[in-house]
C-alpha positions as CSV (number, residue, x, y, z in Angstrom):
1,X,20.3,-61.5,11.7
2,X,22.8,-61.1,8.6
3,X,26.0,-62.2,8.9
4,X,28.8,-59.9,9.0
5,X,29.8,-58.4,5.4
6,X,27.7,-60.4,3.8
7,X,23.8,-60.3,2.9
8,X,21.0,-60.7,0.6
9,X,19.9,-57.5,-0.9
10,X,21.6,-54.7,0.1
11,X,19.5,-51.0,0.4
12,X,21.7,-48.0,0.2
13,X,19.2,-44.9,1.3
14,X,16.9,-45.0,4.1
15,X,13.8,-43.1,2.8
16,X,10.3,-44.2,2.8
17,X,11.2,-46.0,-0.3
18,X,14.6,-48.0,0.6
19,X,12.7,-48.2,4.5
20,X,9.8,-50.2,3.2
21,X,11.8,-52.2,0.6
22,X,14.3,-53.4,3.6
23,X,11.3,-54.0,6.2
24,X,9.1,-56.3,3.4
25,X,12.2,-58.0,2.3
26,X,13.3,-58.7,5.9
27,X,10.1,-60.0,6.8
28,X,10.1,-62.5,3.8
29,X,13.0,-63.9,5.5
30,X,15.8,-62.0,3.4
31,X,19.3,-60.7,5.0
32,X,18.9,-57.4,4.3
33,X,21.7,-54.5,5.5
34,X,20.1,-50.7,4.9
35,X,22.7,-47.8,4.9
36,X,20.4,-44.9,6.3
37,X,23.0,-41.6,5.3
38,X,21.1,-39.0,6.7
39,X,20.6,-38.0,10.5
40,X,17.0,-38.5,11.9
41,X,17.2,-35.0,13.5
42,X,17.7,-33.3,10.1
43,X,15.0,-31.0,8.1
44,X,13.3,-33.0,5.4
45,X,11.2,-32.3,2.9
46,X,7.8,-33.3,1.3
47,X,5.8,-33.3,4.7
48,X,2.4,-33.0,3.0
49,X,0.7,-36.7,2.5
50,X,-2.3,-37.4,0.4
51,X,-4.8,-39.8,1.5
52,X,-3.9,-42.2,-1.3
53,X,-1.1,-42.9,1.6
54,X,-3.5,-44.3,4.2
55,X,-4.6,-47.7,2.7
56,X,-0.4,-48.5,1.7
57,X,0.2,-47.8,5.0
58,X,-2.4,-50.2,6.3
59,X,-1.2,-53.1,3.8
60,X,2.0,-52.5,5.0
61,X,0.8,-53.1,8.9
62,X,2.3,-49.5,9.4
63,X,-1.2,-47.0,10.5
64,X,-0.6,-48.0,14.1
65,X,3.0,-46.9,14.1
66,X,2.0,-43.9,11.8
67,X,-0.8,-42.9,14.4
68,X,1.7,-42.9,16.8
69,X,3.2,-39.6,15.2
70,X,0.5,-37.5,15.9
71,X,0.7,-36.1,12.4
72,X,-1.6,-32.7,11.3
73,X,-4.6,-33.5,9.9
74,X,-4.9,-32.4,6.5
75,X,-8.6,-31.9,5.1
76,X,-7.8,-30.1,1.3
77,X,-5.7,-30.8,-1.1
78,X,-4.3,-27.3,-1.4
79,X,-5.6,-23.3,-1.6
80,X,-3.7,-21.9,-4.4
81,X,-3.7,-18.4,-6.5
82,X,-2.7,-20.4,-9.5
83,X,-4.0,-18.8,-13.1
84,X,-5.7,-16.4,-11.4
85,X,-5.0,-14.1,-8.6
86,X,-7.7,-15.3,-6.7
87,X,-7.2,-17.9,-4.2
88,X,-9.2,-21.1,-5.0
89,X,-9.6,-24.3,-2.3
90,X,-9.6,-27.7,-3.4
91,X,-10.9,-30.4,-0.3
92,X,-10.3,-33.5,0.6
93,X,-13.5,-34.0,1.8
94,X,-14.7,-36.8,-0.7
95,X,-11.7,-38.4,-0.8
96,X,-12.1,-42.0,-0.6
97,X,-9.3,-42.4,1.5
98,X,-10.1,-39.8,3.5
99,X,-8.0,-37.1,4.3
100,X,-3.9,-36.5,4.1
101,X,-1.8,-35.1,7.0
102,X,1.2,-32.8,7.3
103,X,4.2,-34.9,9.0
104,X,7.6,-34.7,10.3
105,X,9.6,-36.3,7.7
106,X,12.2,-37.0,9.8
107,X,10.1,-38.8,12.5
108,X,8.0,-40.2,9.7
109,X,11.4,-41.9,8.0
110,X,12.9,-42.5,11.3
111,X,9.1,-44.4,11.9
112,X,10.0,-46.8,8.9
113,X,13.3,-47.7,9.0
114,X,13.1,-48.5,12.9
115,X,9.9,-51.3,11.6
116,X,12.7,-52.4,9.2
117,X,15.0,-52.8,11.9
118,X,12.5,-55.0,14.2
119,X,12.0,-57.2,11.1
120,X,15.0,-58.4,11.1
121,X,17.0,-56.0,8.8
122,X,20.4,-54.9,10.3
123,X,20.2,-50.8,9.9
124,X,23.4,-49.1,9.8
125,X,22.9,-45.2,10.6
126,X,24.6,-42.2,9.3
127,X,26.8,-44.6,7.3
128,X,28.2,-43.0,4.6
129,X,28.2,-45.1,1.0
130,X,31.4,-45.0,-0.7
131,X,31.8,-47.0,-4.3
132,X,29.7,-49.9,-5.1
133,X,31.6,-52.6,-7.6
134,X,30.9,-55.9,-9.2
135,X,33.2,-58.5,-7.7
136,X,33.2,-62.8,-8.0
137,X,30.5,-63.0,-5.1
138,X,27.8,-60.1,-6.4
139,X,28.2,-56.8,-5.5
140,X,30.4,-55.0,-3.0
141,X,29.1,-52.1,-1.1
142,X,31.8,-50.1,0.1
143,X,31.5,-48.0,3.7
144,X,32.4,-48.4,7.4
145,X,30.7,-51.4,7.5
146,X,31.1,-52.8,4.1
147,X,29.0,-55.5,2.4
148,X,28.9,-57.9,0.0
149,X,25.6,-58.6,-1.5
150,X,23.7,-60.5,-4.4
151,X,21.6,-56.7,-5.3
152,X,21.7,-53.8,-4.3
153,X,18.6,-51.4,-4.0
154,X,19.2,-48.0,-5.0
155,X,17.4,-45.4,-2.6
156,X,19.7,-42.5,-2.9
157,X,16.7,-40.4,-4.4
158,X,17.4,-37.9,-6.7
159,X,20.6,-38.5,-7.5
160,X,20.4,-42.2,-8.1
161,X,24.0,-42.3,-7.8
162,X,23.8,-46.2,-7.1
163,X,22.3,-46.4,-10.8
164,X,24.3,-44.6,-12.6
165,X,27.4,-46.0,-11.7
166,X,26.5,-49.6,-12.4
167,X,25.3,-47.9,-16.2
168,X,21.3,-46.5,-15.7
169,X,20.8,-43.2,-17.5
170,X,19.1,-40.4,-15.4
171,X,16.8,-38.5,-18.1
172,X,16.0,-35.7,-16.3
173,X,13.0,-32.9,-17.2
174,X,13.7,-30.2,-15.2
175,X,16.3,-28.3,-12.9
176,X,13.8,-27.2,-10.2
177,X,15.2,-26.5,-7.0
178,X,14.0,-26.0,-3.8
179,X,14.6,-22.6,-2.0
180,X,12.8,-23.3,2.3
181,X,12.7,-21.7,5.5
182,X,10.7,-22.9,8.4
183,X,9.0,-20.7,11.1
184,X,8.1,-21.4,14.7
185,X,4.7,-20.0,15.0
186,X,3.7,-20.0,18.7
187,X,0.6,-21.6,18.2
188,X,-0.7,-24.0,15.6
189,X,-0.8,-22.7,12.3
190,X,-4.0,-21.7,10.9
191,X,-5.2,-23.2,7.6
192,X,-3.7,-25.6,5.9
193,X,-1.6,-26.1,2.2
194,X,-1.2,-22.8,0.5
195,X,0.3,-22.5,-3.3
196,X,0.9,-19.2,-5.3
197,X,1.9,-19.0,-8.6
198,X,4.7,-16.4,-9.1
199,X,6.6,-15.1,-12.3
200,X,9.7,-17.2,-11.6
201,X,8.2,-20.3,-10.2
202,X,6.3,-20.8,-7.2
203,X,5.9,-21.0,-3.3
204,X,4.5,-23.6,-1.1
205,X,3.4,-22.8,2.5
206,X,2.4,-25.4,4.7
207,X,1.8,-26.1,8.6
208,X,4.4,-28.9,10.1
209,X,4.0,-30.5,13.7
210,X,5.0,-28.6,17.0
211,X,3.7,-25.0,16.2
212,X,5.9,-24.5,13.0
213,X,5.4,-23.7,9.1
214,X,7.4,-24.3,6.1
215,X,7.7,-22.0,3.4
216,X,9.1,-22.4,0.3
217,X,9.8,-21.2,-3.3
218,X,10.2,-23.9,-6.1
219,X,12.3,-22.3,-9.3
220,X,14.9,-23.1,-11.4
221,X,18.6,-23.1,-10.2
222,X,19.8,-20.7,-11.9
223,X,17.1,-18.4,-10.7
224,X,18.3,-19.6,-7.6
225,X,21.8,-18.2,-8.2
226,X,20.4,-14.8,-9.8
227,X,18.5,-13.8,-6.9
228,X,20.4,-14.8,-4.4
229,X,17.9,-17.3,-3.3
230,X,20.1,-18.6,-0.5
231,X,20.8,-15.6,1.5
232,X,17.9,-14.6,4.1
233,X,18.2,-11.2,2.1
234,X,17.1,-12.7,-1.4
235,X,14.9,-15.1,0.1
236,X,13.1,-12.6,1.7
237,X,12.8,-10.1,-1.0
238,X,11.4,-12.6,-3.1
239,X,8.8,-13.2,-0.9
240,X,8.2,-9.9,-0.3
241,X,6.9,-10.1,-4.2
242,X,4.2,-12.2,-2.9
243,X,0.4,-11.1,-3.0
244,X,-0.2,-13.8,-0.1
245,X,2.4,-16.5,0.8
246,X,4.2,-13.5,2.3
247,X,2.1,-12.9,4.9
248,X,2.3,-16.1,5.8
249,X,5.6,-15.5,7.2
250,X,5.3,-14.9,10.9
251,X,7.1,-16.7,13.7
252,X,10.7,-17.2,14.4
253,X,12.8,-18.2,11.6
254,X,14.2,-21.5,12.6
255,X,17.6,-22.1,10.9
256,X,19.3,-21.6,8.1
257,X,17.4,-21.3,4.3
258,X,17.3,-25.1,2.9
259,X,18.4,-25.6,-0.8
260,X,17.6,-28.9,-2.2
261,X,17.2,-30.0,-6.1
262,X,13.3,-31.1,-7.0
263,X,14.6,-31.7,-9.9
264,X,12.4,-34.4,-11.9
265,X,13.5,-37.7,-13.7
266,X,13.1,-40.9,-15.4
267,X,16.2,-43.4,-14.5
268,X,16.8,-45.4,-17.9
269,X,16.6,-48.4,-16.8
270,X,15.4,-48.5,-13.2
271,X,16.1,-52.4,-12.9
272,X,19.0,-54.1,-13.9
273,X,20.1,-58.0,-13.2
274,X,21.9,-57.5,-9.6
275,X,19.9,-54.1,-9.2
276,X,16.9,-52.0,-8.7
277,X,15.9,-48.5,-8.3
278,X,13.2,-47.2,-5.9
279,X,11.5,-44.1,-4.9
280,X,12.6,-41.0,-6.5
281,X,16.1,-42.6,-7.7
282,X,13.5,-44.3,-10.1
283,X,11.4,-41.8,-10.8
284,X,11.3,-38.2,-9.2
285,X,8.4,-36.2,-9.7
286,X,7.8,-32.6,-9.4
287,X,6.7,-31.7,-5.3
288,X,3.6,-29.9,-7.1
289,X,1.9,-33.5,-7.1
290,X,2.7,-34.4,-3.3
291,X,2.7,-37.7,-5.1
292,X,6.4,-38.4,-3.9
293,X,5.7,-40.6,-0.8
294,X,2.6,-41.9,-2.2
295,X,5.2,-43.5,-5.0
296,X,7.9,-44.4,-2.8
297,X,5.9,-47.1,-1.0
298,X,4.1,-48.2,-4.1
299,X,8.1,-49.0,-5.5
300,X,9.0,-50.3,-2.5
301,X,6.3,-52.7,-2.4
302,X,6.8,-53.6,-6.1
303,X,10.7,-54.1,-5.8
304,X,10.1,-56.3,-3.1
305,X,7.9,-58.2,-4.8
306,X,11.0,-58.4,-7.8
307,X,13.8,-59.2,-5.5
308,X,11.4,-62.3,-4.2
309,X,11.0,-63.9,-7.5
310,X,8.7,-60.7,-9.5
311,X,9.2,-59.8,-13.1
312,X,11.8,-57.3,-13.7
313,X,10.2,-56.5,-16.9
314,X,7.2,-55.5,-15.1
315,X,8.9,-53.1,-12.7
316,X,10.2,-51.0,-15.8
317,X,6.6,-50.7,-17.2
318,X,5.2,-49.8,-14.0
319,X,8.1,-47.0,-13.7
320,X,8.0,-46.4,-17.8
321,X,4.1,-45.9,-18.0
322,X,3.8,-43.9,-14.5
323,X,6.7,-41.7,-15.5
324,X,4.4,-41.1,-19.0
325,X,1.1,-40.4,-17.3
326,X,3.1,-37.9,-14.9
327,X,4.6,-36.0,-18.0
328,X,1.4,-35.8,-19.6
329,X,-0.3,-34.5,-15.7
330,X,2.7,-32.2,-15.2
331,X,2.2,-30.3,-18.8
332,X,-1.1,-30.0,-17.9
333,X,-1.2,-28.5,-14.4
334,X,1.8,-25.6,-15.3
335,X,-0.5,-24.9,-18.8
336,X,-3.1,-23.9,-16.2
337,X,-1.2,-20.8,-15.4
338,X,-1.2,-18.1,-18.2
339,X,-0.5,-15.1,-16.3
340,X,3.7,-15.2,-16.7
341,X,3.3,-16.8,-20.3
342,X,6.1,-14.8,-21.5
343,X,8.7,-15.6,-18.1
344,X,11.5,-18.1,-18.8
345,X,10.1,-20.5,-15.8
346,X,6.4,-20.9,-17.5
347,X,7.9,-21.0,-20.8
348,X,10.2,-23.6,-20.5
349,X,7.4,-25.6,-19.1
350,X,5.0,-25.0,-22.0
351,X,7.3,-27.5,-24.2
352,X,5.8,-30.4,-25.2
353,X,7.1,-33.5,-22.3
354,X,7.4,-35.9,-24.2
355,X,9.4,-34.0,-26.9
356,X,11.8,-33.0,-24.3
357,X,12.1,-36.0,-22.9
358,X,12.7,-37.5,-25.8
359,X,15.9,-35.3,-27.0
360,X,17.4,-35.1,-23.3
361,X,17.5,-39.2,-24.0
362,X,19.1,-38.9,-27.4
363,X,21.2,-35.8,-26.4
364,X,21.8,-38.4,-23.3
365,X,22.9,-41.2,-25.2
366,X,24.9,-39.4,-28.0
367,X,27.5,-37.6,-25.3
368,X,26.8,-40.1,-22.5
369,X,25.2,-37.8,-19.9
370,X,23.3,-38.3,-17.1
371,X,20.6,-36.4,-18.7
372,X,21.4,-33.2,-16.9
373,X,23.7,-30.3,-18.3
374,X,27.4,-31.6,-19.2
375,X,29.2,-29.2,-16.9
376,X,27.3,-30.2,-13.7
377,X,24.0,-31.9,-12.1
378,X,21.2,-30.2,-10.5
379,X,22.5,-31.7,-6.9
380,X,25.8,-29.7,-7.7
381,X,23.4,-26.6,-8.3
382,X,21.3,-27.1,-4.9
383,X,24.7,-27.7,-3.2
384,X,26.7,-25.0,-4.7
385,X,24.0,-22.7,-3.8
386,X,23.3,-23.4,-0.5
């Protein structure tokens, strides 16, 4: 057990990535505090897994505890109308890794940050994170329970507000944001991942433990803002537009519609001397992939292994050359769909990555930007707009 106000490593964010980061450091013997923000109760999103996720979990010791979740079963990647109007299945049927599931995020991250907590690392919930400084003795994490601590581990996610205000850059690609409503079905929902290409983005339906389904459109935030995305009204009309995620909408609506930024990013660097970034506060990738949770264990695992004597230069080319091979992936996938070639969504993501990557860094560096627009971030969009 840490002493009070003082530790190791502290983890600000208590995802899947700053979760497993706290539980391997902790069981290396490390004092390790982890400020977990959110409430466990609260929605969550990115609930589909891939089956790349089911030999990390293993390493980690985690698949009993997983099983315990009673998590969907997931057999194909997705169905999708996407370049064609069509719909088109993908399995996972040959997967090597068998196949993914469709969680609770909240139980799952609840799931990880309680094993961190039995290791040994002190977990203070809903604790809001105020300003972290540089003082004599490290760094100085400021909160209800303050701490002072040799690093700090950034897993804020998107925002990578830890970062960024000890001096990383967030180059970011995109302003997609999330636009979600979940449904109480009754019964357990039939099929499994849907996708469907639309003119201004497109929608994601998927089944969730305890008889429900999510169902959401991904488009930019200004879309977001122009069609009243927020509002069950605009929400709905949208999907209305639909030739088949719409029908897909039955149930109860449970709750409010959920705006969230999936905004993707590179954090320039994502390691510094007293710090390190993990999960999406890293690099954030686009929820197309489902390779978000899939990542944030594979960082967690690899800034543990830094903060227990790894090379920090070796972190930054796993993040730099990942973050590459996902630009080049991402181009690739949206080229597939030709149908809305001339709608400012699918046009804007015909430009060439690594060109826009590169002048959002220079435009970045020249008027020291996050990497986003100058008047405001993508998480002032989402928030504004929900």
């Amino acid at each position: 057990m840490i002493a009070a106000g003082r530790a190791d490593v502290a983890v600000v964010g208590g995802g899947p990535a700053g979760a497993v980061t706290a539980l391997l450091l902790a069981r290396a013997g490390r004092d390790v505090v982890l400020y977990e923000q959110s409430h466990d109760d609260a929605l969550r999103l990115g609930e589909t897994l891939p089956p790349s996720v089911n030999p990390l979990l293993c390493k980690l010791g985690l698949w009993e505890r997983f099983g315990a979740l009673q998590s969907t079963t997931s057999y194909q990647t997705t169905a999708s109308a996407w370049g064609a109007a069509e719909p088109s299945d993908r399995s996972f049927i040959l997967c090597p890794y068998g196949h993914g599931w469709h969680v609770d995020r909240a139980r799952f991250d609840a799931m990880l940050v309680d094993a961190a907590e039995q290791a040994g690392a002190r977990v203070l919930r809903a604790a809001r994170v105020g300003k972290i400084s540089r003082a004599d003795a490290g760094l100085r994490v400021e909160a209800a329970e303050p701490a002072s601590a040799a690093t700090v581990v950034d897993a804020t996610g998107r925002t990578a507000r830890v970062a960024r205000a000890l001096g990383a850059n967030r180059v970011q690609l995109d302003r997609l944001v999330c636009a979600a409503r979940v449904f109480a079905i009754g019964s357990e929902p039939p099929g499994d991942t849907f996708i469907e290409a639309a003119p201004d983005g497109w929608w994601y339906a998927s089944p969730l433990p305890d008889q429900r389904r999510i169902i959401a459109l991904f488009t930019d935030a200004h879309e977001v803002l122009r069609s009243r995305l927020a509002t069950v009204g605009g929400w709905t009309d949208a999907l209305a537009r639909t030739e088949h995620v719409g029908d897909l909408a039955c149930g109860v609506p449970c709750g409010k519609i959920r705006v969230t930024t999936s905004a993707s990013h590179e954090l320039e660097p994502a390691v510094g001397d007293d710090w390190i970034a993990v999960g999406d506060a890293a690099f954030a990738v686009d929820p197309l992939s489902s390779g978000g949770v899939d990542f944030a264990l594979r960082s967690a695992s690899a800034a543990a292994d830094v903060l227990l004597g790894g090379d920090r230069s070796a972190y930054q080319k796993q993040i730099t050359d990942e973050a590459n091979e996902y630009r080049r992936l991402r181009a690739e996938i949206y080229g597939w769909e030709h149908r809305f070639a001339n709608a400012a969504f699918w046009s804007a993501r015909r430009l060439s990555a690594d060109q826009h990557f590169a002048s959002r860094a220079a435009t970045s560096r020249a008027v020291g930007i996050d990497g986003a627009a100058p008047s405001r971030s993508t998480e002032q969009d989402a928030a504004a707009l929900a």
